[in-house]
DSSP file (Angstrom, degrees, kcal/mol; ACC not computed):
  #  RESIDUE AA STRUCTURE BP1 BP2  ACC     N-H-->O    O-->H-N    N-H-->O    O-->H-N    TCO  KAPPA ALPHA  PHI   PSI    X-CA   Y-CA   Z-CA
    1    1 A X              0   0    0      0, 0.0     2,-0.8     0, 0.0   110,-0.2   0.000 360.0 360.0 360.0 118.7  135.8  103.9  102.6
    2    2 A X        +     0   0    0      2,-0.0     2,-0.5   115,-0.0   121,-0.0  -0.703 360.0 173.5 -86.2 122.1  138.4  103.1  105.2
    3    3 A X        +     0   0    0     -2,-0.8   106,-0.3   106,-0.2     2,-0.2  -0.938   8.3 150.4-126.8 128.9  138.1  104.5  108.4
    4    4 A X        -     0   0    0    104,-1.6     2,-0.3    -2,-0.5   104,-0.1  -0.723  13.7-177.1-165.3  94.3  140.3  103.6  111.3
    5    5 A X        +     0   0    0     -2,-0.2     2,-0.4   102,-0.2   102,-0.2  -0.735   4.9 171.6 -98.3 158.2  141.6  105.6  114.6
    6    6 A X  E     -A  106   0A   0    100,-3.0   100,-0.9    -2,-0.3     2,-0.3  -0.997  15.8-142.5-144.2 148.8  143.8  104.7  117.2
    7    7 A X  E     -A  105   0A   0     -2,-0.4     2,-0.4    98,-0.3    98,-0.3  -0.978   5.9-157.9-112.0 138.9  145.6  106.6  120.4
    8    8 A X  E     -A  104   0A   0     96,-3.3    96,-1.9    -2,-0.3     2,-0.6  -0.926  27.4-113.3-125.2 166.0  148.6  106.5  121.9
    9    9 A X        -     0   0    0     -2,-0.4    94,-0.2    94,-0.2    93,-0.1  -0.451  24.1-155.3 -76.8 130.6  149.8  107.4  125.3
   10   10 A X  S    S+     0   0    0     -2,-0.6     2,-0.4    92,-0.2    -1,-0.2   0.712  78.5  52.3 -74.7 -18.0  152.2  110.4  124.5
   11   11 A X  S    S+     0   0    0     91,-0.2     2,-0.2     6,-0.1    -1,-0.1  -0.998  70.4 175.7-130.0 123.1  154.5  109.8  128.2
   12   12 A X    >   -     0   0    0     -2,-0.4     3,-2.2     1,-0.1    -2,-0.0  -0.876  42.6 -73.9-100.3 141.3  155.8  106.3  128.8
   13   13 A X  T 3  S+     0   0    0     -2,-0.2    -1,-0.1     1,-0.2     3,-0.1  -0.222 111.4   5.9  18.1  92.2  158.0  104.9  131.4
   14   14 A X  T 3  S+     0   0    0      1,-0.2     2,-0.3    -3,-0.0    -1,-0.2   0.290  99.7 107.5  85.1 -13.7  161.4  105.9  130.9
   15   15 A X  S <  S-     0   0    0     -3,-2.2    -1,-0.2     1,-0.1    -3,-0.1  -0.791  82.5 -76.2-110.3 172.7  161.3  108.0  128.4
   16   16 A X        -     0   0    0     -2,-0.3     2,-0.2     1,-0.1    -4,-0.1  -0.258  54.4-128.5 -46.3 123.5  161.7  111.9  127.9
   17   17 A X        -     0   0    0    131,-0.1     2,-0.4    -6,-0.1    -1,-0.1  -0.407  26.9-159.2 -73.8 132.4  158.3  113.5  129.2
   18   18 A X        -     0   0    0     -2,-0.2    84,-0.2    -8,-0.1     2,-0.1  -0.945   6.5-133.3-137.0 153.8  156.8  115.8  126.9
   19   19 A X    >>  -     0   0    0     -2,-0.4     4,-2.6     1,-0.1     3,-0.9  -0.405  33.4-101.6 -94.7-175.4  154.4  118.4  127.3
   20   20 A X  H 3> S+     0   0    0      1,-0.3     4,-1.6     2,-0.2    -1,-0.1   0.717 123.9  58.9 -52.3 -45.9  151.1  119.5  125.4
   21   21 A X  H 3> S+     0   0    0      2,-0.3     4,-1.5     1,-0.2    -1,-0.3   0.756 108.4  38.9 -69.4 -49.8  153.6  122.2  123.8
   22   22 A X  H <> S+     0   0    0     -3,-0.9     4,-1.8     2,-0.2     5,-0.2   0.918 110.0  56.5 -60.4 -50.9  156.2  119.7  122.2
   23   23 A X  H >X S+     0   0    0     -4,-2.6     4,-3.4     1,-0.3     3,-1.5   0.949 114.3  42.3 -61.6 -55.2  153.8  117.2  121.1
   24   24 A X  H 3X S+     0   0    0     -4,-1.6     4,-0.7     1,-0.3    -1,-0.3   0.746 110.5  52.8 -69.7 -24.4  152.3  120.2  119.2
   25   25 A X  H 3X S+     0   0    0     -4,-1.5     4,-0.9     2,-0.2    -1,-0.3   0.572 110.9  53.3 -55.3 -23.8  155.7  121.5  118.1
   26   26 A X  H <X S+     0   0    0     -4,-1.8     4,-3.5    -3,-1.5     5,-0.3   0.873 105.0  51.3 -51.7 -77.6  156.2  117.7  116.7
   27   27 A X  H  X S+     0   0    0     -4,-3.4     4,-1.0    -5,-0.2    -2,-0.2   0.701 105.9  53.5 -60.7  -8.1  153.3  117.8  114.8
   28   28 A X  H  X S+     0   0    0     -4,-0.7     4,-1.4     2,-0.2     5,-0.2   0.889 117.7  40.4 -87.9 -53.8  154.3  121.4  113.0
   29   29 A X  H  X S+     0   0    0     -4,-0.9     4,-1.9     2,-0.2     3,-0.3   0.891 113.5  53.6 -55.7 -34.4  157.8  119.8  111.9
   30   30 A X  H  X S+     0   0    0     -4,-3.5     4,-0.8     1,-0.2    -1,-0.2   0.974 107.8  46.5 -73.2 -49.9  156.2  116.9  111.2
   31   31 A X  H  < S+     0   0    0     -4,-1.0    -1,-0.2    -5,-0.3    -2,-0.2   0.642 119.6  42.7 -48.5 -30.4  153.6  118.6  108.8
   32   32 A X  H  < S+     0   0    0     -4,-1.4    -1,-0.2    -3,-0.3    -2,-0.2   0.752 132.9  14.2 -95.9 -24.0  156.2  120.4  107.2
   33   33 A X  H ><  +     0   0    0     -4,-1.9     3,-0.7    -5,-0.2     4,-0.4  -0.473  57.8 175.6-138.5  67.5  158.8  117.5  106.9
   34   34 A X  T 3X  +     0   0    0     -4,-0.8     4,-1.1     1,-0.2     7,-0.1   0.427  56.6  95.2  -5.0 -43.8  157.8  114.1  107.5
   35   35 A X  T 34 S+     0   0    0      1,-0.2    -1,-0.2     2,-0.2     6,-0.1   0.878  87.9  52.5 -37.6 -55.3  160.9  112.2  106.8
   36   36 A X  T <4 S+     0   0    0     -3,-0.7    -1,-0.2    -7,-0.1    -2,-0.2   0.945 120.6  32.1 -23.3 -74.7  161.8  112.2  110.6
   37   37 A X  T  4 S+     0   0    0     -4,-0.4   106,-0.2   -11,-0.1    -2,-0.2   0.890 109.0  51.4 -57.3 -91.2  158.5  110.8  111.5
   38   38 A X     <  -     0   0    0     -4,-1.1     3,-0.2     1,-0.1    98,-0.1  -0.350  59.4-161.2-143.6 114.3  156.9  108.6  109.2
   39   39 A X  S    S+     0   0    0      1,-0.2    -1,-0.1    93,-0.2    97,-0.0   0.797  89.4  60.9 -67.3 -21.6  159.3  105.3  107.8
   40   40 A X  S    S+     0   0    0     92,-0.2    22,-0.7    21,-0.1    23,-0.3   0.824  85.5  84.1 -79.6  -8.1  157.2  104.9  105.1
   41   41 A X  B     +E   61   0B   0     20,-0.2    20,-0.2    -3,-0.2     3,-0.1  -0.535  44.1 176.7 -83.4 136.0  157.6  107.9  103.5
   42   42 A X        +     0   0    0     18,-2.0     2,-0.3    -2,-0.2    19,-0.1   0.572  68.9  32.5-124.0  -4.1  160.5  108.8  101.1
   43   43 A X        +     0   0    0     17,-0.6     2,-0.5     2,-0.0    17,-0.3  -0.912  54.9 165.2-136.0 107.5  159.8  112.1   99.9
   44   44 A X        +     0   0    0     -2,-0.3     2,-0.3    15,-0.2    15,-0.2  -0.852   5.7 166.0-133.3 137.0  158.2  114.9  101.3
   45   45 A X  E     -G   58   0C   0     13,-3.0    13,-3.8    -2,-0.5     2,-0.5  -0.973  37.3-130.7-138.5 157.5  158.3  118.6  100.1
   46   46 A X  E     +G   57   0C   0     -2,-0.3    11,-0.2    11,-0.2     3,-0.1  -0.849  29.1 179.0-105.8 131.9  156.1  121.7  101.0
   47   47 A X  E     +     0   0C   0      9,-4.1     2,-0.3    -2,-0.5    10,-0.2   0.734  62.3  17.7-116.7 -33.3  155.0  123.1   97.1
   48   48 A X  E     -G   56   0C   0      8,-1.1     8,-2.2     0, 0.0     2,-0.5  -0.999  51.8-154.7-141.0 149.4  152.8  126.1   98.5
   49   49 A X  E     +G   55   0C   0     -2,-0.3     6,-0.2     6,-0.2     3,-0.1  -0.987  16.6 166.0-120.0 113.9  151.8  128.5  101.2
   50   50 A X  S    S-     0   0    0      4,-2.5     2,-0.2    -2,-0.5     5,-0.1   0.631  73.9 -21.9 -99.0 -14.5  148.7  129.8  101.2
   51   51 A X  S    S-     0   0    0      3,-1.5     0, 0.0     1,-0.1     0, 0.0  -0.771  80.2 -81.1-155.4-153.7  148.7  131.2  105.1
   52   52 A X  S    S+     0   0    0     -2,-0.2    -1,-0.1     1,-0.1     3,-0.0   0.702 130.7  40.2 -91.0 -23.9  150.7  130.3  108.3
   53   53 A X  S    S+     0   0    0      1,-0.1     2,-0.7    19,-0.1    19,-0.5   0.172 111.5  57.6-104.1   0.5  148.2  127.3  108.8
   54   54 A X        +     0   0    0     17,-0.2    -4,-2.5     2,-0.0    -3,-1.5  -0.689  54.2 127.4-150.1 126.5  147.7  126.1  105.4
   55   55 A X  E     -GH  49  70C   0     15,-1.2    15,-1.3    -2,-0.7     2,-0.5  -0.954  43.0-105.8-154.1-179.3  149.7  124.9  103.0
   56   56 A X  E     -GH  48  69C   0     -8,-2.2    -9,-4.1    -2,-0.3    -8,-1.1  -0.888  26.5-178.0-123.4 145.5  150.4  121.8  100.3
   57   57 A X  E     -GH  46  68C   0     11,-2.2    11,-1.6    -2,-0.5     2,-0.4  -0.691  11.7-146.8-110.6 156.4  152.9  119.1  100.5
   58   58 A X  E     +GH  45  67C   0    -13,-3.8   -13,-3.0    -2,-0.3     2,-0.3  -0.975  25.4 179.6-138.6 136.4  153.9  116.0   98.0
   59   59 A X        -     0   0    0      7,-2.3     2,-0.4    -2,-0.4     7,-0.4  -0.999  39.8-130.0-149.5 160.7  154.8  113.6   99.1
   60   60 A X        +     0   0    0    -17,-0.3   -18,-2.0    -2,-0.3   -17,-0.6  -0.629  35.9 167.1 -51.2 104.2  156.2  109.6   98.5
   61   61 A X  B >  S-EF  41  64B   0      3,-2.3     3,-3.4    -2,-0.4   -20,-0.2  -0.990  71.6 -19.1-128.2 126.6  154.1  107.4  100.9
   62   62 A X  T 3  S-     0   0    0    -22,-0.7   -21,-0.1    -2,-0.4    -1,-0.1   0.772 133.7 -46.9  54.9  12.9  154.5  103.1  100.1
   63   63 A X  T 3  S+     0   0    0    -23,-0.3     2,-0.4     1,-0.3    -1,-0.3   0.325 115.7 104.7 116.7 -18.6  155.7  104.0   96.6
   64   64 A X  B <   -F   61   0B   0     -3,-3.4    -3,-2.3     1,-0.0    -1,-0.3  -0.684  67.6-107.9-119.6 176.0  153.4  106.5   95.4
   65   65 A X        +     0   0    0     -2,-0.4    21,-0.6    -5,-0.3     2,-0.3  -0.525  35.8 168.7 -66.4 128.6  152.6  110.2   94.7
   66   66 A X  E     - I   0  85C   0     -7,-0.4    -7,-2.3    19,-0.1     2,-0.3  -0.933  23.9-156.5-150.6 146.3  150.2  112.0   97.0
   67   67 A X  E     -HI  58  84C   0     17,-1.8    16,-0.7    -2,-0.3    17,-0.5  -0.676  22.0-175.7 -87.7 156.9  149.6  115.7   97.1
   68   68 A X  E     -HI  57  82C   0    -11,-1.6   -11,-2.2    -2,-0.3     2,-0.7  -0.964  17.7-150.3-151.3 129.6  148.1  116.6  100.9
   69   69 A X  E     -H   56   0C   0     12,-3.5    12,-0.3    -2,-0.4   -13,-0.2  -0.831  26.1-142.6-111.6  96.9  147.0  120.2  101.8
   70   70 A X  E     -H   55   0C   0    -15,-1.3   -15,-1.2    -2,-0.7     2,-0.5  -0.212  14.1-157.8 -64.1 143.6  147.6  120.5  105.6
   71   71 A X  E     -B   79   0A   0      8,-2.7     8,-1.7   -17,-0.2     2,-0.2  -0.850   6.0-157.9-124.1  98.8  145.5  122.3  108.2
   72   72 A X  E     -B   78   0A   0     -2,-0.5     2,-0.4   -19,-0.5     6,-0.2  -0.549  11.0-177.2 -72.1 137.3  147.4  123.4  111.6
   73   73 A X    >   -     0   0    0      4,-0.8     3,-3.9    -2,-0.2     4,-0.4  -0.807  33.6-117.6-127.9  81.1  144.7  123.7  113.9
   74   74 A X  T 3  S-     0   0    0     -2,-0.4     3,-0.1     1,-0.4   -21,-0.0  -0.422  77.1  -1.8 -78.9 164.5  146.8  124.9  117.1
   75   75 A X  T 3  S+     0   0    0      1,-0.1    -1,-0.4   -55,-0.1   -51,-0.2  -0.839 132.8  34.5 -68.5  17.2  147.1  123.6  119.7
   76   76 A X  S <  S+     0   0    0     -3,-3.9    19,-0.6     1,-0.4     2,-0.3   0.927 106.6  25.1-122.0 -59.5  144.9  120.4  119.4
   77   77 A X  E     - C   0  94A   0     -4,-0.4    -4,-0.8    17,-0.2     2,-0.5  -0.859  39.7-160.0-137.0 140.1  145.1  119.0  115.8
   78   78 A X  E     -BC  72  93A   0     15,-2.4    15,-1.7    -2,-0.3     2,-0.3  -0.925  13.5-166.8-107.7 117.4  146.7  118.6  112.4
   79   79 A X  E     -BC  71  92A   0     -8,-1.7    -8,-2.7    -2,-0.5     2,-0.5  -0.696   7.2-175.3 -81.9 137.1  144.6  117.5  109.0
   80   80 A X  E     - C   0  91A   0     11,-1.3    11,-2.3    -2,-0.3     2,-0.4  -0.989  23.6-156.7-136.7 130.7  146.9  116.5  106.0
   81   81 A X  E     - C   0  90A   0     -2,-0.5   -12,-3.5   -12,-0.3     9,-0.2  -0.947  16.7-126.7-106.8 133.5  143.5  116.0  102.9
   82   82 A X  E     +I   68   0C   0      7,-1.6   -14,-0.2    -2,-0.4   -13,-0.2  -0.368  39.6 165.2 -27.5 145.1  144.3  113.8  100.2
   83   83 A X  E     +     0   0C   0    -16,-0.7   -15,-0.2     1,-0.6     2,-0.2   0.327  66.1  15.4-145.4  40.6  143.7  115.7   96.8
   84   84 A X  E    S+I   67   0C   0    -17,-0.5   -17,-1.8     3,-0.3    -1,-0.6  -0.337  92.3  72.6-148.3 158.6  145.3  113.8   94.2
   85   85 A X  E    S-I   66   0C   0    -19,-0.2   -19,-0.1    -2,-0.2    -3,-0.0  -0.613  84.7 -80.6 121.2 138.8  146.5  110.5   94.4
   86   86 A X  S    S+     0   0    0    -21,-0.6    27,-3.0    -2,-0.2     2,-0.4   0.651 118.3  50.7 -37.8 -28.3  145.3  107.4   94.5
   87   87 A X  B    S+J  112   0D   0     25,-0.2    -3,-0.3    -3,-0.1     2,-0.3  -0.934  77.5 178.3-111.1 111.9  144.4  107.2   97.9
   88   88 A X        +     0   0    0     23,-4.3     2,-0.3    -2,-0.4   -20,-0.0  -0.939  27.8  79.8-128.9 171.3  142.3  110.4   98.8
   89   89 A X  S    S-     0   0    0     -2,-0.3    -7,-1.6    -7,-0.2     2,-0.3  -0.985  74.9 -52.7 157.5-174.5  140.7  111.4  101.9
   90   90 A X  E     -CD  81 109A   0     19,-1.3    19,-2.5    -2,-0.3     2,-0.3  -0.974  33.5-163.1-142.1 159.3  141.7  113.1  105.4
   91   91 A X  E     -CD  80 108A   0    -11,-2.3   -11,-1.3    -2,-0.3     2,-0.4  -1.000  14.8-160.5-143.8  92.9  144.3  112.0  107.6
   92   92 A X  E     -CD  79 107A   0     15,-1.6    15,-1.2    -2,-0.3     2,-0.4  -0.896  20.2-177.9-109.7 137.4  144.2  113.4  111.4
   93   93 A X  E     -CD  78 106A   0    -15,-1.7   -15,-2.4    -2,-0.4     2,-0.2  -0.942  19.5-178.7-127.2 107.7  146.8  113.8  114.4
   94   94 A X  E     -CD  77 105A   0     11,-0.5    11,-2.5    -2,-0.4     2,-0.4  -0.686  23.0-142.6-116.0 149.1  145.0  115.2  117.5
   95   95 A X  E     + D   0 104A   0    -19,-0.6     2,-0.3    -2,-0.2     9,-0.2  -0.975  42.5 170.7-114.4 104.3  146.8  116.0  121.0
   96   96 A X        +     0   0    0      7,-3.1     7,-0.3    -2,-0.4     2,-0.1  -0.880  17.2  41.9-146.5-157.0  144.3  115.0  123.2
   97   97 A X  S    S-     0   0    0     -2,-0.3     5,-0.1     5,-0.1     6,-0.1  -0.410  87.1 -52.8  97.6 162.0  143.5  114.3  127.1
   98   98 A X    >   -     0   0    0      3,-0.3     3,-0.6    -2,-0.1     5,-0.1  -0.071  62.9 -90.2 -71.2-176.0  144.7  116.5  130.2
   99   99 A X  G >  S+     0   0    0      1,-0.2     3,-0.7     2,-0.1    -1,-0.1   0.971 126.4  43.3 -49.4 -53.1  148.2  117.5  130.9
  100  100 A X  G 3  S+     0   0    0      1,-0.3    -1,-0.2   -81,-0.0    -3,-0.0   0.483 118.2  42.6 -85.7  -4.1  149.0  114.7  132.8
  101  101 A X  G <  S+     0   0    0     -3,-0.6    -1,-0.3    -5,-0.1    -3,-0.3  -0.356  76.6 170.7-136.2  16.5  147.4  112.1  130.6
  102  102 A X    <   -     0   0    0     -3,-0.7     2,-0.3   -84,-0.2   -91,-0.2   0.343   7.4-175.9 -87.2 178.0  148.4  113.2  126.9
  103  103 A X        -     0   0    0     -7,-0.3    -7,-3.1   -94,-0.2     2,-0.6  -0.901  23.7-134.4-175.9 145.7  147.6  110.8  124.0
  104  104 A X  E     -AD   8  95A   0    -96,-1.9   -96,-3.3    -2,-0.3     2,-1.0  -0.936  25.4-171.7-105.9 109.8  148.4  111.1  120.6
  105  105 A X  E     -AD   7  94A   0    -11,-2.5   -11,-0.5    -2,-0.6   -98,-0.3  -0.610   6.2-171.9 -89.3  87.5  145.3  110.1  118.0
  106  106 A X  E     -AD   6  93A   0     -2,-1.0  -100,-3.0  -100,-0.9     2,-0.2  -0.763   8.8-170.6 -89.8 163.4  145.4  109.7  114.2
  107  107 A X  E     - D   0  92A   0    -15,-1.2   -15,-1.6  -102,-0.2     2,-0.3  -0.881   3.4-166.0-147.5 125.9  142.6  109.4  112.8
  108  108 A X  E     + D   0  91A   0     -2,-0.2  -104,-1.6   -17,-0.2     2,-0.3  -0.793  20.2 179.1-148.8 153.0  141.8  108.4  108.7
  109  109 A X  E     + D   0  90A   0    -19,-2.5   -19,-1.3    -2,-0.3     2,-0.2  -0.785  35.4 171.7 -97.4 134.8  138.7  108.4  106.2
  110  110 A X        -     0   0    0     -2,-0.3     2,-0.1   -21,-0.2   -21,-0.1  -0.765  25.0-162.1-142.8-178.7  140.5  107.0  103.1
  111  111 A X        -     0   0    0     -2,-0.2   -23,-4.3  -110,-0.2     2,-0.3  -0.551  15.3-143.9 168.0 119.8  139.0  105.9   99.6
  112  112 A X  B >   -J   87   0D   0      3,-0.4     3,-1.0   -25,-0.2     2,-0.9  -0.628  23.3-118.2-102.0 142.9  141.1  103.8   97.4
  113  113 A X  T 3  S+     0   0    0    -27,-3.0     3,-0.1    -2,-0.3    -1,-0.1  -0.554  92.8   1.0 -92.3 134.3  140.7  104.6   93.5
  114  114 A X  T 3  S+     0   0    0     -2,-0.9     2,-0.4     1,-0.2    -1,-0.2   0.802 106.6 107.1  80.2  26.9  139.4  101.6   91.3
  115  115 A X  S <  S-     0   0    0     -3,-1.0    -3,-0.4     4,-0.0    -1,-0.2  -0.945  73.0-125.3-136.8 115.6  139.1   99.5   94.4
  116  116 A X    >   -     0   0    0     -2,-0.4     3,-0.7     1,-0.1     6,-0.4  -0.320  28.3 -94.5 -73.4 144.1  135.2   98.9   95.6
  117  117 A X  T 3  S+     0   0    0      1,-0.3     2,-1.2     5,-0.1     3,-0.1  -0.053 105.7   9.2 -58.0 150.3  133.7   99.8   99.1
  118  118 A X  T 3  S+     0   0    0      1,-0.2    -1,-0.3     2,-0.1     5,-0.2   0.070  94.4 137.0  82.7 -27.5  133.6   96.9  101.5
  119  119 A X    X>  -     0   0    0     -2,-1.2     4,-2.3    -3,-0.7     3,-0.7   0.167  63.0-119.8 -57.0 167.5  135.6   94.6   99.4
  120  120 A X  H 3> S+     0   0    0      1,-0.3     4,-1.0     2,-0.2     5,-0.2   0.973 119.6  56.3 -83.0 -47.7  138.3   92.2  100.6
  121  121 A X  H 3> S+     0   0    0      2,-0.2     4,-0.7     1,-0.2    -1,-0.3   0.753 108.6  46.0 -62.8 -24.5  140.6   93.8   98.5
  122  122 A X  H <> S+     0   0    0     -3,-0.7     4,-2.3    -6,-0.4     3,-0.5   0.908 112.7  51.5 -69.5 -61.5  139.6   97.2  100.3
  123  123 A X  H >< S+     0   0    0     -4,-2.3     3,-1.2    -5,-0.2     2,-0.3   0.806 104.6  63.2 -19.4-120.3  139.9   95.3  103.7
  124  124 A X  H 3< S+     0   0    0     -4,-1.0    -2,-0.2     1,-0.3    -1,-0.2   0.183 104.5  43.7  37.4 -64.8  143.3   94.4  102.4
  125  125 A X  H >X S+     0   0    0     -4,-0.7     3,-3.7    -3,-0.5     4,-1.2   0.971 106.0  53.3 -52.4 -75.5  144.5   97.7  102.3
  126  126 A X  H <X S+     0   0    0     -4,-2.3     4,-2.0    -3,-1.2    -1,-0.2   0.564 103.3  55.1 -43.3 -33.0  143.6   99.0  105.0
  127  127 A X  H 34 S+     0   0    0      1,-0.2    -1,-0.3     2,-0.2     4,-0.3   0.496 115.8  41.9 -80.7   5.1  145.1   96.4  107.2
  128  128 A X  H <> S+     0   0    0     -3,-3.7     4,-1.8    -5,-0.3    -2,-0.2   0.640 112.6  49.8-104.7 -12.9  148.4   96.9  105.6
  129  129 A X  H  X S+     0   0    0     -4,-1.2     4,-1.6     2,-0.2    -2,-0.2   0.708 110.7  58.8-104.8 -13.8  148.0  100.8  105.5
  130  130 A X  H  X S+     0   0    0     -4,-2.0     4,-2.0     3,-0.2    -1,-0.1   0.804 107.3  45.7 -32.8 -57.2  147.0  100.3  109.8
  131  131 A X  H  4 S+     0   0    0     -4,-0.3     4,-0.4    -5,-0.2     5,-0.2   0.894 113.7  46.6 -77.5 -41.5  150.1   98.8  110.5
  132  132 A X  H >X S+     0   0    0     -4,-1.8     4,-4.9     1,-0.2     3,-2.0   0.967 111.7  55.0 -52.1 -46.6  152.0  101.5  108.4
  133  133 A X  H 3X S+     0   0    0     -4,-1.6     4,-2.0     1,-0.3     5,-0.2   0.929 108.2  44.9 -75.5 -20.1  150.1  104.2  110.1
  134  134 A X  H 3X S+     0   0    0     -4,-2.0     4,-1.6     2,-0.2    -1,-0.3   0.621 103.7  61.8 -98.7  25.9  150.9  103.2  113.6
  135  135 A X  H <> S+     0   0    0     -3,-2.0     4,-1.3    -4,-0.4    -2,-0.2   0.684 107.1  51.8 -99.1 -31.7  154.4  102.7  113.0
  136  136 A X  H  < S+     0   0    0     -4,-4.9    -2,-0.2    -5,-0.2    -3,-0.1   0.669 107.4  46.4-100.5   4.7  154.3  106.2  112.2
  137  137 A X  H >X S+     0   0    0     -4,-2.0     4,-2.3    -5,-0.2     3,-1.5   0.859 112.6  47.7 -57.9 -52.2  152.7  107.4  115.0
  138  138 A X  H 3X S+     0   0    0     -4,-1.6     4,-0.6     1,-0.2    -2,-0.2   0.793 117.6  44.8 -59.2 -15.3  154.8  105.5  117.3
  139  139 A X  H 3X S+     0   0    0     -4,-1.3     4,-2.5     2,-0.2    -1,-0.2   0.652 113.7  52.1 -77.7 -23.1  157.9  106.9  115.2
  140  140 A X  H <> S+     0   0    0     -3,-1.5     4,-2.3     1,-0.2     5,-0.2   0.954 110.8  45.6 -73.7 -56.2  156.1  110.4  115.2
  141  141 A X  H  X S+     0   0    0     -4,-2.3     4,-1.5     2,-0.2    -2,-0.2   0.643 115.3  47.9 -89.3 -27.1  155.9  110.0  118.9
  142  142 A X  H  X S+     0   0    0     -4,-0.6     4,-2.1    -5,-0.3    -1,-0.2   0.959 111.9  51.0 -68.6 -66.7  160.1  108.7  119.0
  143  143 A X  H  X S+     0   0    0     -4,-2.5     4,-2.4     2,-0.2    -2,-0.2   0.800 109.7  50.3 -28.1 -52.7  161.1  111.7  116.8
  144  144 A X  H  X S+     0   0    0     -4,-2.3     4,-2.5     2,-0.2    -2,-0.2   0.956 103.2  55.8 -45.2 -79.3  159.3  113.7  119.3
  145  145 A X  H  X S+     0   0    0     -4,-1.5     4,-2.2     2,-0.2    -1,-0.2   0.891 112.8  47.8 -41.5 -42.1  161.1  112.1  122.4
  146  146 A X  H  X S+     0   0    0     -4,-2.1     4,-0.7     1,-0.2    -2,-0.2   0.925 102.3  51.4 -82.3 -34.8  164.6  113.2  120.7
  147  147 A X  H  X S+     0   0    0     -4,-2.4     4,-1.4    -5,-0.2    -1,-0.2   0.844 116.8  49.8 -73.9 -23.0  164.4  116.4  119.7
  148  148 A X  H  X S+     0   0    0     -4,-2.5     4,-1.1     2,-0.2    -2,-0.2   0.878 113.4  40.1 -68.1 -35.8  163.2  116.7  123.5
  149  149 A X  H >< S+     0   0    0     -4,-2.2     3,-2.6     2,-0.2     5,-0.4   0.802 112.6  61.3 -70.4 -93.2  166.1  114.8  125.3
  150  150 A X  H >X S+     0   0    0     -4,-0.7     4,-1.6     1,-0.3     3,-0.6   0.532 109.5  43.8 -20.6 -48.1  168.4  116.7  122.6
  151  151 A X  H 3< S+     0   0    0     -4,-1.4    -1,-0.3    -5,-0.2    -2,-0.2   0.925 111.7  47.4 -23.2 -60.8  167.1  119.8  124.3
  152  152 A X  T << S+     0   0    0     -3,-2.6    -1,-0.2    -4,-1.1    -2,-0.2   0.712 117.4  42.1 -80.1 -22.0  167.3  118.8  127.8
  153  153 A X  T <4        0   0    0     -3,-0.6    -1,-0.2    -4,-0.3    -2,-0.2   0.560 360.0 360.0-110.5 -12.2  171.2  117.5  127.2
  154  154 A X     <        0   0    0     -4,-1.6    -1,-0.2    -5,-0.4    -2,-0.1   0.395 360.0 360.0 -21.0 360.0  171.6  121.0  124.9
């Protein structure tokens, strides 16, 4: 299993401030549309709604097919589960920290099919699928910063 989190701080320096409220308003567009956020991704579509908080997407992630069933957990955290694909698993983006202090986490438990626990080739993965996933946080966290300046210049 690969398992790997990271945070980042959600207000830099120079850029458009956002509050606890955006960042979670981010993560509901993002969960329903991805393209914004995430470069690696080339398809994403929402296929069912089972409530207001739960629903399932497919989507194109590095070249392949993944189904995802998302869980809005307002305000703090969004879950996108594998359940079919190659790659299955859960997938987390938590708002956490005080106001003034915000940080953005993802979080994932993965499990690559036909590729064995611990193995270099499992290693392997994971450090290329690291580098994807914090390019799309920090792209989550960019998206985020423009639809907030576009507001403020609204």
């Amino acid at each position: 299993m690969i398992f790997v989190t990271h945070a980042l701080p959600v207000n830099v320096a120079g850029e458009p401030e956002l509050d606890r409220s955006a960042v979670w308003d981010g993560l509901v567009l993002k969960a329903n549309n991805a393209l914004p956020f995430v470069p690696s991704m080339t398809y994403c579509e929402v296929t069912e709604r089972y409530s207001d908080t739960i629903f399932d997407r497919d989507i194109d992630f590095r070249g392949e097919r993944f189904t995802e069933r998302i869980t809005l957990e307002r305000p703090h955290r969004v879950t996108f589960t594998r359940i079919a694909g190659p790659v299955l698993g859960t997938i987390a983006n938590e708002i956490e920290g005080p106001d003034d202090d915000l940080k953005l986490r993802f979080s994932f438990a993965l499990v690559v099919a036909g590729v064995e626990g611990g193995s270099a080739r499992e290693q392997e993965y994971a450090d290329s699928m690291t580098g994807d996933y914090l390019k799309a946080v920090a792209a989550t966290l960019g998206a985020m910063r423009r639809i907030a300046e576009s507001q403020v210049s609204a």
